[in-house]
N, C-alpha and C positions, 0 to 999 in steps of 0.2 A: 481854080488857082487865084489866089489873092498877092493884090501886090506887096511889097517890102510893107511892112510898118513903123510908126512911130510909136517906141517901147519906152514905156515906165516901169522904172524898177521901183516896188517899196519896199523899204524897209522897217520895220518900228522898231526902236532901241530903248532900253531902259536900263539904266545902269548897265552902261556899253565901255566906258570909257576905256578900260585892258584891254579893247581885240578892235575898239571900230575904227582905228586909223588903219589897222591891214587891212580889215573887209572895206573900208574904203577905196584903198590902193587896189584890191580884187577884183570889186565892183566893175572897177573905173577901166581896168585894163578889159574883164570881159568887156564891158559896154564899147570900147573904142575898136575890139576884134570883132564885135559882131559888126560892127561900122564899117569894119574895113573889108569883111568880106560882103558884103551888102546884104546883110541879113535885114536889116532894120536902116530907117532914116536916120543921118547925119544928127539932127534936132530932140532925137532921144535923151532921156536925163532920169536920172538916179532921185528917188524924194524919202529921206531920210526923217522919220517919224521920232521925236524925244518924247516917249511917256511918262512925264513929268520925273525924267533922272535927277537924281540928289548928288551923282557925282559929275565930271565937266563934260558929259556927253557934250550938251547942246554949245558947248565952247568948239569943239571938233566939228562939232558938224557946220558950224558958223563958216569958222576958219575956210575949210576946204568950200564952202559954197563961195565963201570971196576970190577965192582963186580958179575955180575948175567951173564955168560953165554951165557943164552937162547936173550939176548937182544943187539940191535945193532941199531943204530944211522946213519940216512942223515944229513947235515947241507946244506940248500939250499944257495948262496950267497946271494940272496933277496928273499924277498916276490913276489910269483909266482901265487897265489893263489890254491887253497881247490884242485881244479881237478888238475892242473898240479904237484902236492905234491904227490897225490896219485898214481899219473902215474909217478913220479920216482920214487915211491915206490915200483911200478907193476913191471916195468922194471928192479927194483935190483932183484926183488924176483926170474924173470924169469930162470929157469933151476934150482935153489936152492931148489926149494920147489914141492910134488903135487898140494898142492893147496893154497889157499889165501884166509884168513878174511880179508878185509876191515872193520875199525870202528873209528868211531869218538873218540877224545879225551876227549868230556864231560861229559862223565858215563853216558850220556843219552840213549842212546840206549845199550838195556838188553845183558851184555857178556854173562852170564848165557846161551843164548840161542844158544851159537855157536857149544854146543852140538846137537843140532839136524841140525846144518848144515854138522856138521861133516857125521852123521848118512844118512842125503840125499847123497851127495857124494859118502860113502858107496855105496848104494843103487843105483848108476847109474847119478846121475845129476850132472851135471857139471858148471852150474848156480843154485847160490840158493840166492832169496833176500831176505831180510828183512824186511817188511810190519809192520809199526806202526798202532795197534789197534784203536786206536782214539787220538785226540793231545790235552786232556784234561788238560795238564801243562803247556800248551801255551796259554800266554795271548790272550783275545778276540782280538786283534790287526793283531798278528804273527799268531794265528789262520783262521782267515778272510784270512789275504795276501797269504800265504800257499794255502789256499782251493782253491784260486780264481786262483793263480801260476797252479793248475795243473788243473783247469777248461777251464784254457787259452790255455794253450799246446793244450788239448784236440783237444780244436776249432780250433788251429791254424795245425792238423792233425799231432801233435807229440804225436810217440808211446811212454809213459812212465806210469809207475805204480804209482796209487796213494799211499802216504804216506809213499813211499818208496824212501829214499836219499841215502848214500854210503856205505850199511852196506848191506854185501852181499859176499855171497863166490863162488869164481872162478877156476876149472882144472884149471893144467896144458895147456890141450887144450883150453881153454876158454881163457886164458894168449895170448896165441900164436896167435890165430885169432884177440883179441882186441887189441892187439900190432900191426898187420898188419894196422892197421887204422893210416894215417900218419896226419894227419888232423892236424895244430896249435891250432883250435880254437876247444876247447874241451868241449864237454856234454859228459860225461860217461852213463850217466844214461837211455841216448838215445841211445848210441853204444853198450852197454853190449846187449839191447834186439835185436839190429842185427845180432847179430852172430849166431841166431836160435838153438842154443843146448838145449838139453832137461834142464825144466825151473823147478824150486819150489820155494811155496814162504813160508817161518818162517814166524806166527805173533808173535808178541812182546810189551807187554807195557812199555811206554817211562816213566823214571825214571826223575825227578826233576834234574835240572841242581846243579851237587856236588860243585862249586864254581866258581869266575868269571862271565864275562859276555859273551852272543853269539856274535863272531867275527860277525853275518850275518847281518849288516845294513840293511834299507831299502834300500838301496840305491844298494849294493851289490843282494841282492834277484832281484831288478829290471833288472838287469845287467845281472843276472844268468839265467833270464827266458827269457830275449831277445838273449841272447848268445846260448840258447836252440832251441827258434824258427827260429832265423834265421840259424841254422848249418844243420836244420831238414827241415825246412819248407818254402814253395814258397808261403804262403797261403797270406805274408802280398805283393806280386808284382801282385799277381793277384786280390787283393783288390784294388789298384791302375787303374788296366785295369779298373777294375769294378764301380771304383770312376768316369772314366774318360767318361764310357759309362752314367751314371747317369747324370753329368754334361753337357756330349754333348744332351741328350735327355730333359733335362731343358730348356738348351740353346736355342733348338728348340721353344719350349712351348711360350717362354719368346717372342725368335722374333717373331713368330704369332700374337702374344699379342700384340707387337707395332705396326706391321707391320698394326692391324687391328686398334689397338686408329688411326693411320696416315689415312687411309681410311676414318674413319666414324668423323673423324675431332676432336677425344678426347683428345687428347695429355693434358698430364697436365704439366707443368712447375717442375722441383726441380732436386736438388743434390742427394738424397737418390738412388733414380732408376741409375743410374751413377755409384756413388761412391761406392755403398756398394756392387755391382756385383765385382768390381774388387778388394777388398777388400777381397772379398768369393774367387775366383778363386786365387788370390794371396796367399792367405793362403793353398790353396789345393794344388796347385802346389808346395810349398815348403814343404809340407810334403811328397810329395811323393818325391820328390828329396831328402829328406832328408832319407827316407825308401831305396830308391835306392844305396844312399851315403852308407849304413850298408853296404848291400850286396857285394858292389866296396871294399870297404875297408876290408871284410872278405876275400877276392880274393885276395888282395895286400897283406892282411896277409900272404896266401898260398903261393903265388909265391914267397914270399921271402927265406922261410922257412929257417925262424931261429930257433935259440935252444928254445925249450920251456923250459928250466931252465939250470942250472950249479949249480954242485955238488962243496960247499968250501971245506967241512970235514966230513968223514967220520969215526966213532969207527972202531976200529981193528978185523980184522977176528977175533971168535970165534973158528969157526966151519967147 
């Protein structure tokens, strides 16, 4: 058994400004319940992450840190996107706090529940995720793409839990180990389950989105899942090998094939047999140079290693 902890919540927001004065007042009421039952230390505090919003998030979050204490403010320079938010979120909390909530700013996923994250921690664990019941508030669309996102990982032999996105509490030690990971190109969702520490999972049902619309394009979700499989996974270079043994074993099939019309005097005249071979091969070959190209440019990312974000503004110490 461990004792009470001192909790951080983070949150990243990005074009928040419709819903984050409720999730603030949410926040702010679980944070002062868990207070009050002594789940966590008096000296707890909420750290509100702006990924470079273009409308007055980081006015809100100013405001409520002049007034409330337990609440403090990142201002990123630009838009860094969702993972690299929350990981300078991790990184301010690092040595400030025992542990860390991770949660979204939509009120969609249940604060309510971060009492019994509390209660595992307690209890010894030191990861604990959050596991949505079913995604029964998400249109047939976002539902589908979601299922199919983590059907793909699957295949493509990325370890990651279904139905489970950034909401999820983190040691001390769990802080310190997934910080060692210097990596640019960031999946959290893949690196927390590396660090092998004792694991729990909260289920939770997802709440109706309280206002605005989801930042997650399709377009983004596409982005997020290839940026997953390829940080994880060799599975799409060796599909390429394996494109290329299938092609070379056609290839064979195919010359026999002429090799024997030329013998037995069949040959038939036309462009089709010709043109549409190199047609096929040219398209195959461009995609896997194109599969290759990720890979080179994930590398070029590494070796550069630049900052994954800058800090504009920051609220003043509380605490």
């Amino acid at each position: 058994m461990r004792n009470i902890p001192k909790l951080a919540i983070i949150v990243p927001c990005y074009n928040e400004d419709q819903v984050l004065g409720e999730t603030i007042k949410r926040l702010s009421e679980t944070l002062e319940n868990l207070i009050d039952k002594k789940k966590i230390k008096s000296d707890s505090f909420i750290l509100y992450i702006d990924d470079g919003s273009k409308d007055s998030t980081w006015n809100i979050i100013k405001s409520s840190s002049a007034t409330n204490l337990s609440t403090k403010g990142i201002k990123l320079s630009k838009n860094e996107g969702h993972q690299n938010a929350l990981l300078a979120g991790i990184e301010y909390v690092e040595g400030k706090c025992d542990c860390l909530i991770s949660i979204d700013a939509d009120l969609q996923q249940d604060e309510k529940s971060m009492i019994h994250f509390t209660d595992s921690y307690v209890n010894g664990c030191d990861v604990v995720l959050g596991v949505r019941n079913d995604r029964m508030c998400d249109s047939f669309f976002k539902r589908a793409t979601a299922l199919g996102f983590y059907k793909l990982m699957n295949l493509m032999g990325v370890d990651i839990i279904k139905n489970h996105a950034d909401y999820r509490l983190l040691s001390s030690k769990a802080i310190r180990m997934l910080l060692s990971f210097k990596e640019v190109n960031l999946f959290l969702r893949g690196l927390v389950l590396l660090i092998g520490l004792k694991t729990e999972y909260i289920y939770f049902d997802v709440k109706d989105r309280y206002a605005g619309k989801s930042k997650y394009t399709l377009k983004k979700m596409f982005t997020f899942a290839w940026d997953g499989i390829t940080s994880f996974s060799v599975v799409p270079l060796r599909l390429i090998t394996l494109i290329g043994f299938i092609v070379f074993f056609v290839s064979l099939i195919m010359g026999g094939s002429v090799l024997y019309s030329v013998i037995a005097n069949k040959t038939v005249q036309g462009w089709a047999s010709t043109v549409l071979p190199i047609y096929f091969m040219g398209g195959i070959q461009l995609m896997c140079l194109g599969v290759i190209g990720e890979y080179i440019g994930k590398i070029y990312k590494e070796t550069k290693r630049r900052p994954r974000y800058f800090i504009e503004d920051i609220t003043d110490e509380k605490s």
